[in-house]
MDAnalysis code that builds the backbone (N, CA, C; Angstrom):
import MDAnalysis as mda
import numpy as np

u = mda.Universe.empty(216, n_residues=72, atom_resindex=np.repeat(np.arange(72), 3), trajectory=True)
u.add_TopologyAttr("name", ["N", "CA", "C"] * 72)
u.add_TopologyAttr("resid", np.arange(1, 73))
u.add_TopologyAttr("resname", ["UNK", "UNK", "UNK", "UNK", "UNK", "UNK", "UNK", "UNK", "UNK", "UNK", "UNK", "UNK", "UNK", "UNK", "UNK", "UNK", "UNK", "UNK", "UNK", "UNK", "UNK", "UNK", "UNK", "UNK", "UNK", "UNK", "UNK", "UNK", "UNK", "UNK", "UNK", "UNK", "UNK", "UNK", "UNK", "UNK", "UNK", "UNK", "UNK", "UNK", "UNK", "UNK", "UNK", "UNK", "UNK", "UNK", "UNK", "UNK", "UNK", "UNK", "UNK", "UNK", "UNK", "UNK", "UNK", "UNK", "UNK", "UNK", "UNK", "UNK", "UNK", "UNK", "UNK", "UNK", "UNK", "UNK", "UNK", "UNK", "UNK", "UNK", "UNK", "UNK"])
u.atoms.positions = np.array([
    [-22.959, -12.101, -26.918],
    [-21.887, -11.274, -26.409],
    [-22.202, -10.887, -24.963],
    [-20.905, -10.755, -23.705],
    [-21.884, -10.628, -22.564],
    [-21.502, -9.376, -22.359],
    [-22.216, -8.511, -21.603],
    [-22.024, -7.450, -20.971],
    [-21.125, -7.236, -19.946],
    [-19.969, -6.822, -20.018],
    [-19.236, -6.160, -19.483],
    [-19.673, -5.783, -17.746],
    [-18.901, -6.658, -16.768],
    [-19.627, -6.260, -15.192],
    [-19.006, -5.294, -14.428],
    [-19.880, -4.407, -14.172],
    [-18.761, -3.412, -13.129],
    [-18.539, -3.471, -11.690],
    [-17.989, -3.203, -11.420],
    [-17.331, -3.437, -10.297],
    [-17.768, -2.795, -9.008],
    [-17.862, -3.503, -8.132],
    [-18.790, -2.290, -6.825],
    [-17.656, -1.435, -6.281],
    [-18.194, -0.771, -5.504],
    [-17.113, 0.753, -5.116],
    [-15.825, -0.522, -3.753],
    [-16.814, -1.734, -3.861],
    [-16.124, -2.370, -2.529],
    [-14.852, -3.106, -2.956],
    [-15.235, -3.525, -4.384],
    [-14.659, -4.621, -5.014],
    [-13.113, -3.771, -6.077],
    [-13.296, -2.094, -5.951],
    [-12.424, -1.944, -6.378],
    [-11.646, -1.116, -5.434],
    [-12.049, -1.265, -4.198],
    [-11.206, -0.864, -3.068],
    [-10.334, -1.670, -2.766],
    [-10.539, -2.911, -2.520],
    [-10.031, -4.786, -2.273],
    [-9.334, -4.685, -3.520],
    [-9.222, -4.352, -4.229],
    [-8.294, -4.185, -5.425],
    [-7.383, -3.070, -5.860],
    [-7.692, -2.032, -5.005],
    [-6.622, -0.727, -4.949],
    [-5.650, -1.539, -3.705],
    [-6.354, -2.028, -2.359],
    [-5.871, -2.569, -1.427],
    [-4.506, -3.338, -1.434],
    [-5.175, -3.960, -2.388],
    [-4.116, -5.371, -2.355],
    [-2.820, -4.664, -3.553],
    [-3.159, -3.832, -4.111],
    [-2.254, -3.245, -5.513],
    [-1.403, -2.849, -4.372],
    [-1.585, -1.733, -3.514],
    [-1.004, -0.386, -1.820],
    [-0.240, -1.555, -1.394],
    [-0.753, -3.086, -1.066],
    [0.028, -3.404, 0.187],
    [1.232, -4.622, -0.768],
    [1.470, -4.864, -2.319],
    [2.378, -5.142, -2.609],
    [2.745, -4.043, -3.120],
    [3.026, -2.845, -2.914],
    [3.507, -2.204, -4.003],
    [4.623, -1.444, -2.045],
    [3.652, -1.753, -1.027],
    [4.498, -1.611, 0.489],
    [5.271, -2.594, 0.482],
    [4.974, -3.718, 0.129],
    [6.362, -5.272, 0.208],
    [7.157, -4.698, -0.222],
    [7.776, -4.143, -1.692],
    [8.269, -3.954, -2.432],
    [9.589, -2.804, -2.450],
    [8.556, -1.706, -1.387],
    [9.200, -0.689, -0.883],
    [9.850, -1.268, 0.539],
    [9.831, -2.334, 1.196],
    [9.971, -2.742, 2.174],
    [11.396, -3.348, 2.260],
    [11.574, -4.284, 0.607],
    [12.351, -4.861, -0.113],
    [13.514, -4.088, -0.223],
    [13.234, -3.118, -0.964],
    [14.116, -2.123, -1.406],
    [14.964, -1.325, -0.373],
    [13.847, -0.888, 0.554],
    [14.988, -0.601, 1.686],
    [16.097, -1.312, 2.611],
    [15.067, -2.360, 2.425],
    [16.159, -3.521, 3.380],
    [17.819, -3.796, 2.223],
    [17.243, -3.728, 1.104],
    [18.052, -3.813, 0.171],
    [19.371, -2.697, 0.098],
    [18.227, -1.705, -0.155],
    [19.463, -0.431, 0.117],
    [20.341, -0.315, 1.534],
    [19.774, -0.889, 2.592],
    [20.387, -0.943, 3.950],
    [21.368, -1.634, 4.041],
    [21.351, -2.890, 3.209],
    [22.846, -3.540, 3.379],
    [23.762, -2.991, 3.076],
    [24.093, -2.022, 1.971],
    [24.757, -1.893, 1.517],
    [26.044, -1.277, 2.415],
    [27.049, -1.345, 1.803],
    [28.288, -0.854, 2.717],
    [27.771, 0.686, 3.109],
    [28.008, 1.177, 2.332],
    [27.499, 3.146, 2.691],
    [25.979, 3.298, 1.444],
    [25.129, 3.049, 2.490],
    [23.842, 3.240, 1.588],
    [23.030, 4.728, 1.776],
    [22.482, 5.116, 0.552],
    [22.097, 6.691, 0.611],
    [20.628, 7.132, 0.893],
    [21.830, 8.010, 2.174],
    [20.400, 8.091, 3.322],
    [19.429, 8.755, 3.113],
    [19.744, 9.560, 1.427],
    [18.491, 10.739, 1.257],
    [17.665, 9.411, 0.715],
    [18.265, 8.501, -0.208],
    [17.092, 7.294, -1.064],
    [16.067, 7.366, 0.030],
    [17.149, 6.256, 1.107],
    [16.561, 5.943, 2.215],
    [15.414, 6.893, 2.892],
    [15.746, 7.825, 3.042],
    [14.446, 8.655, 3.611],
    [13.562, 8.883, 2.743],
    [13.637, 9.133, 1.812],
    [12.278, 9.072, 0.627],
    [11.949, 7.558, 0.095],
    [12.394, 6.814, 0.539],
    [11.751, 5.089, 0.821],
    [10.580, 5.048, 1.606],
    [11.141, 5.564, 2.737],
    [10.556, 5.468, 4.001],
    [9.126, 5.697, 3.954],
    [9.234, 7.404, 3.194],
    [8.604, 8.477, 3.705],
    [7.161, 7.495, 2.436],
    [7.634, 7.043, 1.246],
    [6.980, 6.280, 0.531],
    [6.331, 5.832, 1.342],
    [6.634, 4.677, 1.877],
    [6.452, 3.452, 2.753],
    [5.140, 3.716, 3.756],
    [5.573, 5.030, 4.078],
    [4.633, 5.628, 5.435],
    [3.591, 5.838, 4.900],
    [3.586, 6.512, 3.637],
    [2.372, 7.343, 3.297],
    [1.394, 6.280, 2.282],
    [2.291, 5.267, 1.720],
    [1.446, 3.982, 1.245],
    [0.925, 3.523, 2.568],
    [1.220, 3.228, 3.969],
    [0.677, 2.460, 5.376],
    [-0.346, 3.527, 4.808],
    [-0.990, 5.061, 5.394],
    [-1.490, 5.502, 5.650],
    [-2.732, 5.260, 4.286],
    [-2.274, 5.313, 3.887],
    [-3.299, 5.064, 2.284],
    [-4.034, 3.598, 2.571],
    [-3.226, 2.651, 2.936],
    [-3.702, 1.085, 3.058],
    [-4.456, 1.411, 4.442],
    [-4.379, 1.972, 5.501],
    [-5.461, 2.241, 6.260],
    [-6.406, 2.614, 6.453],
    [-6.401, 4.010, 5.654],
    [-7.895, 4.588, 5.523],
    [-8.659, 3.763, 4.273],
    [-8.166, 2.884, 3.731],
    [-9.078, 1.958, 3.163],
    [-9.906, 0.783, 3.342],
    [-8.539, 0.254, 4.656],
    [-9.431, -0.789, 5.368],
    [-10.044, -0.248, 6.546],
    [-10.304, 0.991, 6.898],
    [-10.926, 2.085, 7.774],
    [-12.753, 1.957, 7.010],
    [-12.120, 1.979, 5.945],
    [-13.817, 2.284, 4.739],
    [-13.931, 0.981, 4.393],
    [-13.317, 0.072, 4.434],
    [-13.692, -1.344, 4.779],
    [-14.202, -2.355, 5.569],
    [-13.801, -1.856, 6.341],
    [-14.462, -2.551, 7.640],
    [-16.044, -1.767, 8.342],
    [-16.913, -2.244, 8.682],
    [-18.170, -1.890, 9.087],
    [-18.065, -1.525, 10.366],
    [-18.445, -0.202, 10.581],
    [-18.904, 0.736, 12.032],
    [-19.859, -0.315, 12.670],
    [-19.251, -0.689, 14.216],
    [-19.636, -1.080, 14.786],
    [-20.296, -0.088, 16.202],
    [-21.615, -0.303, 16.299],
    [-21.568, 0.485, 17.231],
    [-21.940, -0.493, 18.754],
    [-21.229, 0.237, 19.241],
    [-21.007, -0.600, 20.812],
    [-22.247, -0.296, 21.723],
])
């Protein structure tokens, strides 16, 4: 039977990562979606957005803790 492998703190960042930046396609989708519409609703729309923004900000400070301090 094998033992069960866990996951490094890196390997489930790269995997929160990638979950944040389709789950931003998606919201990306949706707005463009809701935008066509003849009279589309601008409160959705702003709480799309505001989604949208605060998933960017989430997908950054991860690849912030992803990427290695370089010092110059």
């Amino acid at each position: 039977m094998n033992a069960p492998t866990e996951m490094t703190h890196e390997e489930v960042l790269r995997v929160k990562l990638e979950v944040l930046r389709r789950q931003h396609r998606d919201l990306d989708d949706a707005i463009a979606a809701l935008s066509e519409r003849a009279m589309p609703d601008q409160l959705t729309l702003k709480r799309l957005k505001k989604q949208k923004l605060a998933l960017k900000d989430r997908i950054a400070r991860i690849e912030d803790e992803l990427t290695p301090d370089i010092i110059a």
